[in-house]
ZAMARGU-4260 file (C-alpha; in steps of 0.2 Angstrom, whole numbers, plus 5000, padded with zeros to 4 digits):
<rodrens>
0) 4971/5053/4904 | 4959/5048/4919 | 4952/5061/4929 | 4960/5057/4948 | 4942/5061/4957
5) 4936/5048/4945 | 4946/5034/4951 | 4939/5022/4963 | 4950/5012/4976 | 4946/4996/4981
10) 4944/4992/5000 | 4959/4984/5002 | 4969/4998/4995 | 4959/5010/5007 | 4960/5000/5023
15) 4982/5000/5017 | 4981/5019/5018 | 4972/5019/5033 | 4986/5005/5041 | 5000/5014/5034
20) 5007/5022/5049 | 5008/5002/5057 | 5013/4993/5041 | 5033/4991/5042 | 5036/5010/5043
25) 5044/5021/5055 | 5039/5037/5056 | 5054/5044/5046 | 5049/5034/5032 | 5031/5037/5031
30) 5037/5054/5031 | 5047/5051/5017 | 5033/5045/5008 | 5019/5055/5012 | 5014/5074/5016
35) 5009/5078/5036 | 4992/5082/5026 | 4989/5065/5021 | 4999/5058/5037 | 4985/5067/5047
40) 4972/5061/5035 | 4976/5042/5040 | 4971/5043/5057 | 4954/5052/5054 | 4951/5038/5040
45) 4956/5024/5053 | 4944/5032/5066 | 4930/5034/5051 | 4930/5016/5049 | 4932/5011/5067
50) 4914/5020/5070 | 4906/5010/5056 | 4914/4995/5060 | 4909/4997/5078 | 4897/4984/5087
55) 4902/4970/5076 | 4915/4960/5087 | 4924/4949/5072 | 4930/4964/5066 | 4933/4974/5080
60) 4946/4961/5083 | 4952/4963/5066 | 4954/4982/5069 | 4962/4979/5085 | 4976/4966/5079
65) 4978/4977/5063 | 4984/4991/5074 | 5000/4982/5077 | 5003/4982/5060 | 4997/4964/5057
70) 4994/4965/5034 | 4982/4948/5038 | 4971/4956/5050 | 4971/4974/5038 | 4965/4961/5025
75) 4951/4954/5035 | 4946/4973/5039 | 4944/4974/5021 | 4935/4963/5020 | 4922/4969/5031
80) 4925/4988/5025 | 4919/4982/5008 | 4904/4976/5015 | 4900/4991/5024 | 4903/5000/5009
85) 4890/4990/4999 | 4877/4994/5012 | 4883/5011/5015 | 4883/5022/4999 | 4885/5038/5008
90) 4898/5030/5019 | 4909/5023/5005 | 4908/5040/4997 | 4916/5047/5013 | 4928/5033/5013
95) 4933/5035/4995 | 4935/5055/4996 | 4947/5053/5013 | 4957/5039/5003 | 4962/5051/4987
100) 4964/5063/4999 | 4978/5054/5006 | 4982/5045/4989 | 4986/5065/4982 | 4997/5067/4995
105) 5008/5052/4993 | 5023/5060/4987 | 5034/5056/4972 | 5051/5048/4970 | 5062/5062/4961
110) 5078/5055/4965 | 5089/5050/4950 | 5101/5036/4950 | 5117/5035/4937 | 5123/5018/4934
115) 5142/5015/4923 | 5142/5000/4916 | 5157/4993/4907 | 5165/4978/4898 | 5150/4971/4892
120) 5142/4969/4911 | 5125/4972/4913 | 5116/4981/4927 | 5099/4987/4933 | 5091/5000/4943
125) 5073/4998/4950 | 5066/5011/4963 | 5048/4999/4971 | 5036/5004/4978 | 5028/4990/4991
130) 5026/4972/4982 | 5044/4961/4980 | 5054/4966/4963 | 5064/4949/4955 | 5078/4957/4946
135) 5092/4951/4939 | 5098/4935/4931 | 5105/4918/4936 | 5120/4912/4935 | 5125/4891/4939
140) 5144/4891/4936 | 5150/4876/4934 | 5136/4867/4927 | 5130/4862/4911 | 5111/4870/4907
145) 5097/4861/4904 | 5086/4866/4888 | 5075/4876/4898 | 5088/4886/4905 | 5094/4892/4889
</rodrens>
């Protein structure tokens, strides 16, 4: 198994940690995904990369718009996170400790879920994290299938 201190997050995942608190979440949510620890942890890894970013306008528009929660703009500040990060070896090892900091302190999912399925149906369960989850399967009543639906 991988040591966790060994694993390295790319920009964009830490610039998403850092944006959490703005991305789609209310506060009872993030909550429901995070400890106050790592909660606390965001904002002091936001205001770390605000001070490096600082000076250089393109991105300080990008920090700006990516304060209301904007993904596009938290993807440009990526961008120019992993550039700083290239230059700055002693910054991206600050960066990189605060972002597994708040990655350990995402909390896990323990909830079960119990499903009866009967007469031949068929049923699934998912629990997904972030990304879209295409589940199931399609059904044209009424309609004769082509070979490739088949």
């Amino acid at each position: 198994m991988t040591d966790p201190v060994a694993i390295t997050l790319t920009a964009s995942a830490i610039a998403t940690l850092a944006f959490q608190e703005v991305i789609k979440s209310s506060v009872a949510d993030l909550t429901k995904r995070f400890t106050g620890v790592a909660i606390a942890k965001m904002k002091d890894l936001r205001d770390l990369i605000w001070s490096k970013l600082r000076g250089n306008a393109d991105a300080e528009n990008a920090l700006e718009s990516a304060q209301n929660g904007s993904e596009e703009d938290i993807a440009d500040v990526a961008t120019y996170l992993k550039a700083a990060m290239k230059n700055d070896l002693q910054f991206a090892s600050q960066v990189q400790t605060m972002a597994q900091e708040i990655n350990a302190g995402k909390l896990i999912d323990q909830s079960n879920m119990t499903m009866n399925v009967y007469d031949q149906a068929k049923g699934w369960q998912t629990k997904v994290e972030g990304g879209t989850a295409y589940i199931g399967e399609i059904h044209q009543h009424g309609t004769v299938p082509t070979p490739d639906q088949k």
